[in-house]
N, C-alpha and C positions, 0 to 999 in steps of 0.2 A: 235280498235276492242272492247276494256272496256273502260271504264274510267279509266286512267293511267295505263292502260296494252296496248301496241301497236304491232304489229304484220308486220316483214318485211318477203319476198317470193323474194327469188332473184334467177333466172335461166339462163345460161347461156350454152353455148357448151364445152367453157373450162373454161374462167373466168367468173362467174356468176354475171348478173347484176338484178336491181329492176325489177320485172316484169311488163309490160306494164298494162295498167287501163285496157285493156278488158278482161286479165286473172285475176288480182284481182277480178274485177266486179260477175265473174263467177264461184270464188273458192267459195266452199261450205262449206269444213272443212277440217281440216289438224290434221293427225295425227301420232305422234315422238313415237316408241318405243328405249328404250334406258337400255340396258341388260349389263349384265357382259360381254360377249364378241363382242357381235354385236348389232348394233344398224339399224335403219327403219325407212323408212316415207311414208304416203300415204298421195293422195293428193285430194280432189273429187271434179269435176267443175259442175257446172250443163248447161246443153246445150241444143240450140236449133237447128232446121235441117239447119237453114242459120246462124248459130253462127259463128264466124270467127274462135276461137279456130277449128271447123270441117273444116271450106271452106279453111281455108288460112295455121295457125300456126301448124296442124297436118301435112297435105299435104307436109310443105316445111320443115320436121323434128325437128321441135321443142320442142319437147317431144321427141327422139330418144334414143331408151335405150345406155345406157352407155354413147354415146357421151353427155348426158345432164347430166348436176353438179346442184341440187339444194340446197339453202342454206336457209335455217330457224330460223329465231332470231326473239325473244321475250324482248318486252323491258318493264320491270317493275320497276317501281320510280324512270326513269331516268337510272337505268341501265339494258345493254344487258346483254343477256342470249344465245349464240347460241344452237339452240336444234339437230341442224341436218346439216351436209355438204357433202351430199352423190350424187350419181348416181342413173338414171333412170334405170331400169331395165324391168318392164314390162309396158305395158298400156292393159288396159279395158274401153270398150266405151259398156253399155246398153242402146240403144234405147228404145223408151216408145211413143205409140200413143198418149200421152199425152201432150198436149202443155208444151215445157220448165221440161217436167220430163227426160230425156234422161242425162246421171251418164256418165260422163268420170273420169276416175279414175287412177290415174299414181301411182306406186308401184316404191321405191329404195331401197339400202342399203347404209351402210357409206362407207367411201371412199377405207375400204378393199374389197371390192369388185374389185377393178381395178388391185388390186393384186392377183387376183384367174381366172382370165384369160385364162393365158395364161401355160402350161406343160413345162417346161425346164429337159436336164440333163447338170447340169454345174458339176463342180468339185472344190474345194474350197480347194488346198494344203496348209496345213502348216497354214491353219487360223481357228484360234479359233471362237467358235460360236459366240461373240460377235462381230469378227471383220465380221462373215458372216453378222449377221442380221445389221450392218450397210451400209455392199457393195448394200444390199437386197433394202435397206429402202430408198440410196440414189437415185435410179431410179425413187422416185415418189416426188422429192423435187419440180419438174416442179409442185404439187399439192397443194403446200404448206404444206405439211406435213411435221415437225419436229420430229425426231427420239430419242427418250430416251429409250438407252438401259441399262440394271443393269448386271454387270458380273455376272459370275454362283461362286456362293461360294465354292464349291470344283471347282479349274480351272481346264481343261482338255486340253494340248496342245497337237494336233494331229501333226505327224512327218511322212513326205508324206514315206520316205522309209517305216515305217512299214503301215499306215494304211493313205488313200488320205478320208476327206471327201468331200460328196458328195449331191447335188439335184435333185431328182426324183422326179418332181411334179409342180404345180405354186408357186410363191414366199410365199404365205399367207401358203399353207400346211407348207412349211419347217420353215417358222416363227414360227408357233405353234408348227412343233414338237422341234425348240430350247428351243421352252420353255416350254414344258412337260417335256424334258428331266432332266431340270434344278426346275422342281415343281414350274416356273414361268406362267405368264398368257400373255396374246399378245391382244391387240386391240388398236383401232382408237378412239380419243375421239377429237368431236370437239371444233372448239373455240383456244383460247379466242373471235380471232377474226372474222369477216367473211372472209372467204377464207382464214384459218388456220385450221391446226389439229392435234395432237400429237401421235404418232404411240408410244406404248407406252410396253416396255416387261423387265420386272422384275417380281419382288414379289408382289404376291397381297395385297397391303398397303390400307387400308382406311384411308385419312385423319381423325387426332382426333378430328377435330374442328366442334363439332355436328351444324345443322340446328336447327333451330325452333323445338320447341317440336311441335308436332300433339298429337291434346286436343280431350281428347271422354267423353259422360257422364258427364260437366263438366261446363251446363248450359249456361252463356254467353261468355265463353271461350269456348266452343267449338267449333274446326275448322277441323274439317274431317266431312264428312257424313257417312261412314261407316269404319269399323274396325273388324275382325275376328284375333282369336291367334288358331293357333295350336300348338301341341307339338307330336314329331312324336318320342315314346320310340326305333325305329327300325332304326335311319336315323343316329348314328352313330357307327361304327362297328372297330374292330380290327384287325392290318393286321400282318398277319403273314412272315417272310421274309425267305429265305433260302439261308446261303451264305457258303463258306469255309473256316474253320480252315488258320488263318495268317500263321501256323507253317508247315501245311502238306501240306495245300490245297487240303485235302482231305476228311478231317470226314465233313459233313455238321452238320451247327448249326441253331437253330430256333431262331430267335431275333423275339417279339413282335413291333410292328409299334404301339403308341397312336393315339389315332383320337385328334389328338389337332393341331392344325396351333400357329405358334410363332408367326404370322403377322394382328392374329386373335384370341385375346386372350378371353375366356369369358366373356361377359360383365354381367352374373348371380351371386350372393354366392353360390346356388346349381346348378353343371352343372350336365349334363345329363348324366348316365354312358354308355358306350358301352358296350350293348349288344348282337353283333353279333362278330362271328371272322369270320376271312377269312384269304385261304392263297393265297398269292402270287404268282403269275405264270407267270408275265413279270419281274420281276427282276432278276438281273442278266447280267454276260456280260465278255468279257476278259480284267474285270482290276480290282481293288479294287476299283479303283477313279468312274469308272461307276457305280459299286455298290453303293458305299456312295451316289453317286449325285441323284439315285433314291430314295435311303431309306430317304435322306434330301428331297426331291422332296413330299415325301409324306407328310412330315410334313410340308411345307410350303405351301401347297395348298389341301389338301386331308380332312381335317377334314369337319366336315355334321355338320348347325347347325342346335338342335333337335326343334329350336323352328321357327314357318315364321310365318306373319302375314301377309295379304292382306288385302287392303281398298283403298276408296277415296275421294278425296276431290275436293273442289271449292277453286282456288288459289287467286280469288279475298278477301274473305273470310280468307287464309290460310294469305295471305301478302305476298307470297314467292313464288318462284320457286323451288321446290324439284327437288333435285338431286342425280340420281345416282351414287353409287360407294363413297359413303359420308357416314356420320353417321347422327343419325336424334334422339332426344326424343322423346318417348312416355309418357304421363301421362293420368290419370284419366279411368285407365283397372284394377287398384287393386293391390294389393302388389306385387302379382306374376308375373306380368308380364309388369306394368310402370320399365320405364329406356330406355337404350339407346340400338339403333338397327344399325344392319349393315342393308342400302340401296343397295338392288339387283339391281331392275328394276323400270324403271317407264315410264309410259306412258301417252303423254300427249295429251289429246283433245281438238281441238280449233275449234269453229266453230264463228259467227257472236254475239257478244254480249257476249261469255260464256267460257272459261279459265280450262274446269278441270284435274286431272288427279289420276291416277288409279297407286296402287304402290304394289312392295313387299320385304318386309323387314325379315331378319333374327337373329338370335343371338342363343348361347348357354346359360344356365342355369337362374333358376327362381330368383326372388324377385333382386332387382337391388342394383347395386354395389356405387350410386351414388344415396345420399340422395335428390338432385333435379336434373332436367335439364334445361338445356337453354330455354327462352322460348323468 
C-alpha cells in the first residue's frame, strides 16, 4: 500500500480468508473507526456495470450482512496491527453514468454485533454476574473471542429463594447492564491475532505505557497535521446521592459523589473543578450492597474529562500506529496543555498510497504532571 506499510483484507462467511485479486484490485479505501465502546469499518470498491464484484460475488452473497466476518490488518515495520474483525451489516451500491465511477460500499461493526441479535428471557439462579457474563460470552468462542471478565468489587451473590436473576433482552444489552451496574465498561477489541478478539468487562483501565508523543509546532519533529485543545469548565459535575440511615433505615442522608475515577487519575497539576451538582435519581435499591456497587460504580467510570483534543495525522510521517484505549504524549502545544492524554477514539483512513488517521484524546487538568514524554 506504502512503503513498509502493508495492508491485508480478509473475508470470509465464517472463517475469514485473503480476499481474492478482483476485490483488492477494486477496493478504493477502507475505513476503521475504533471508540470506547464499539468499534466500525467501511469498505468502498469502485465498479464497473460488468465488474464481477456486481455480476458474480454480490449475486452469490458474498458481501451478506452478518453472515460476512471481515478482518483488517495493517502491517508496519514488520509488525501487525489488527484494526478490525467485525461483520457486515449493511451494503450501498451508487451507480454513476460514468465509466468505472459507480461506489459499492459495505458498512460493519465489531464482532458485538453478533451478540445483539437476537431477544432472550433466560433466568440466571444463584449465579453471580460474573459467572452470568462468562455463561454469556461462552456462546461466541465458535468466533474466536476470548472473555476477560474483572469481578465487581462489592460482590453481590443473588439467592434464587429470595430474588432469581434474570435476562430480558440480547446477550450485549445484559453484558452492559453487568457492567453499568458494576461502574464497569464492556466491549470487543480485536487482535492480537487475525481471527481473535477479546470481549473484555471490567474497569475502564488504560494501559500506562504511553505511545509516541504527537509533535505540533515543532518544526522538523513534527508529526501530526493538525491539533485543536478544548477545555469544557461545564463537563464535570457533582453527584448528589440519597440513601438510608444504617441505624433506622429511615432518616435519608445526602452523600456527595466527586467527579474523579480511580482508574483515571489526572494526568494535570491543576484539575478542573466541578461546577455543576446534580442529584441522583437512579440510585438506590433493596440492599446496602446495591447501593454501594452504584455509588462505587460512579466513581469508577462517571468522571468527564474537562479537557479533549482532536487532530490528525499521516502515520507514515507519525512511524506508528495509534491506538485506541491507550495513553499517547502530547508536546510542543505550551505549558498548559503538552503531557500525556487518555486515547478515546481513532479512526483510521486507508486508501492507495496514503495511511492517515484522525483521533481524540482526553484528560483532566492543565500543565503536565511529567516533565517529558515518550517520544
Amino acid at each position: 500500500m506504502v512503503q513498509g506499510i502493508h495492508l491485508t483484507l480478509m473475508i470470509g462467511p465464517a472463517v475469514p480468508v485473503p480476499a481474492p485479486r478482483m476485490v483488492v484490485d477494486a477496493l478504493q479505501s477502507v475505513e476503521v473507526t475504533s471508540g470506547k465502546d464499539k468499534s466500525g469499518f467501511q469498505l468502498s470498491f469502485g465498479v464497473s456495470k460488468d465488474s464481477p464484484l456486481l455480476t458474480t460475488l454480490l449475486p452469490a452473497g458474498y458481501f451478506d450482512p452478518i453472515a460476512t466476518r471481515v478482518v483488517v490488518m495493517v502491517t508496519l515495520g514488520g509488525f501487525p496491527h489488527v484494526l478490525m474483525d467485525g461483520l457486515v451489516t449493511r451494503q450501498e451500491l451508487a451507480p454513476s453514468s460514468d465509466p468505472g465511477q459507480s461506489v459499492l460500499t459495505i458498512t460493519g461493526d465489531d464482532l458485538s454485533t453478533a451478540m445483539d441479535l437476537v431477544e432472550l428471557a433466560l433466568p440466571y439462579p444463584n449465579m453471580s454476574s460474573t459467572v452470568q457474563a462468562y455463561q454469556i460470552l461462552a456462546r461466541y468462542a465458535g468466533l474466536g473471542i476470548v472473555p476477560i471478565v474483572i469481578p465487581p468489587f462489592i460482590p453481590e451473590q443473588p439467592i434464587m429463594t429470595k430474588k432469581i436473576e434474570a435476562q430480558n433482552g440480547t446477550d450485549l444489552e445484559h453484558l452492559k447492564k453487568i457492567a453499568d451496574d458494576s461502574g464497569f465498561v464492556f466491549y470487543v477489541e480485536p487482535g492480537p491475532l487475525p481471527g481473535q478478539s477479546i470481549a473484555y468487562l471490567g474497569p475502564n483501565i488504560r494501559i500506562p505505557v504511553p505511545q509516541p508523543a504527537l509533535s505540533i509546532n515543532m518544526d522538523a519533529h513534527t508529526n501530526v497535521e493538525s491539533m485543536s485543545f478544548q477545555l469544557d469548565g461545564l463537563a464535570k459535575e457533582t453527584l448528589l446521592v440519597n440513601v438510608h440511615d444504617p441505624i433506622t433505615g429511615r432518616l435519608p442522608l445526602v452523600i456527595p459523589i466527586p467527579s474523579v475515577n480511580i482508574f483515571q487519575p489526572p494526568l494535570g497539576a491543576r484539575p478542573t473543578p466541578p461546577l455543576k451538582t446534580v442529584m441522583s435519581h437512579d440510585t438506590g435499591g433493596d440492599s446496602t450492597e446495591f447501593t454501594l456497587k452504584k455509588m462505587l460504580g460512579r466513581m469508577l467510570k462517571g468522571a468527564a474529562n474537562a479537557i479533549t483534543v482532536s487532530g490528525s495525522l499521516d502515520v507514515l510521517r507519525y512511524g506508528h500506529v495509534l491506538r485506541s484505549k491507550l495513553m499517547v504524549g502530547v508536546r510542543g502545544a505550551g505549558l498548559a496543555y503538552d503531557g500525556l492524554y487518555y486515547v478515546d477514539s481513532v479512526t483510521h483512513k486507508i486508501k492507495r498510497g496514503e495511511f492517515k488517521q484522525s483521533f481524540e484524546l482526553s484528560r483532566d487538568g492543565l500543565i503536565s504532571l511529567t516533565p517529558r514524554v515518550p517520544t
